[in-house]
N, C-alpha and C positions, 0 to 999 in steps of 0.2 A: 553384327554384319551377317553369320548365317542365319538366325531370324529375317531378316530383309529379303536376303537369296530364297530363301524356302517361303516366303509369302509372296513373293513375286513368281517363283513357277508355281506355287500352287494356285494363284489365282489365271494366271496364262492355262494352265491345265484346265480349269473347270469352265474357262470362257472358252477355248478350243476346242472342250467336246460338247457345250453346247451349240457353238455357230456348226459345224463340221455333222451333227447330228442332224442339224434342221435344212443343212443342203443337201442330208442324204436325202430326209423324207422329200427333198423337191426335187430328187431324181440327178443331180448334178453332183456327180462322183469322183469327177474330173479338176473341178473348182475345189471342191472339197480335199482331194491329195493337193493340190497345191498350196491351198490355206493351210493345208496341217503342215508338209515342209518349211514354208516361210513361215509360222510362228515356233518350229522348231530351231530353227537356226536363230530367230529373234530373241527364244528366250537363253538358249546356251551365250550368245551375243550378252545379250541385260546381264544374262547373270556375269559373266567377266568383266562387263563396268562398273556394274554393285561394288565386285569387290576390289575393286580399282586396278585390275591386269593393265599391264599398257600392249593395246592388240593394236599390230600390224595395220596397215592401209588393207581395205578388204575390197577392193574394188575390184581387182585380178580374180581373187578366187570367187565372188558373187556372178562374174560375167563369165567365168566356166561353165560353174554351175546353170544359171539361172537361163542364159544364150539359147542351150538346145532348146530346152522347155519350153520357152515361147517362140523359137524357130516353129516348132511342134504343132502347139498352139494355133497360131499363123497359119499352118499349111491346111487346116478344118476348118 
């Protein structure tokens, strides 16, 4: 099972800093912090259902989070 965890962030990791690279070079730096947060939290997420955590309803704490940011968003 940590075989599966550790192939699963390493491949999130290598697919994150190439998408996240290539929106630098197109100047959008903004999209790009946001794509690297939400696959941050995706992968800490995967990995505790890889290993079969039983996680909470995450709907509360995603619309904390996630709320301002595209209030943000919105206002530009």
């Amino acid at each position: 099972m940590i075989v599966q965890i550790v192939g699963y962030v390493c491949l999130l990791v290598v697919w994150s800093f190439v998408r996240i690279r290539s929106m630098l070079s197109m100047h959008k730096s903004k999209e790009a912090a946001v794509f690297g947060v939400i696959i941050g939290v995706s992968s800490i997420t995967g990995s505790l259902l890889i290993a079969r955590v039983d996680i909470p309803s995450m709907v509360v704490p995603f619309k904390i989070i996630f709320e301002p940011i595209g209030r943000m968003l919105l206002k530009q």
